[in-house]
Steps between C-alpha positions, in 0.01 A plus 500: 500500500128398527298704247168553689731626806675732287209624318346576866792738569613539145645913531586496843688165446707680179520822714681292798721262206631854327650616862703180575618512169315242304499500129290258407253231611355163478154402470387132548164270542228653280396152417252601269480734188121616480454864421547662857853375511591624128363788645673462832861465257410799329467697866841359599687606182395833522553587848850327562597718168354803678725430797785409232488139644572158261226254579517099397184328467651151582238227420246669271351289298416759212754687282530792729850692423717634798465880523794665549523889644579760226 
């Protein structure tokens, strides 16, 4: 998944995922790692763990962890 079109739609996009039944998700092509997309990683992690979703940061160039629902 694009990040800038998820982070457009970011809730209503985990809202949708968590009725068909998906438990986690990929995000691709951030390209860069300046401070608005450490930030933007940061945003991701803590919402898909709010909607008990996994999320994959595939690409990043920085040591970013995957988050993992608790």
């Amino acid at each position: 998944m694009v990040w800038k079109t998820l982070d457009d739609q970011l809730i209503p996009a985990l809202d949708q995922y968590a009725k068909w039944g998906i438990k986690g998700i990929k995000v691709d092509f951030m390209q860069r790692s300046d401070q608005p997309v450490i930030n933007y990683y940061h945003k991701v992690s803590r919402e898909t763990a709010n909607a008990r979703c996994s999320v994959d940061f595939h690409g990043t160039r920085v040591g970013v962890m995957t988050r993992l629902p608790t």
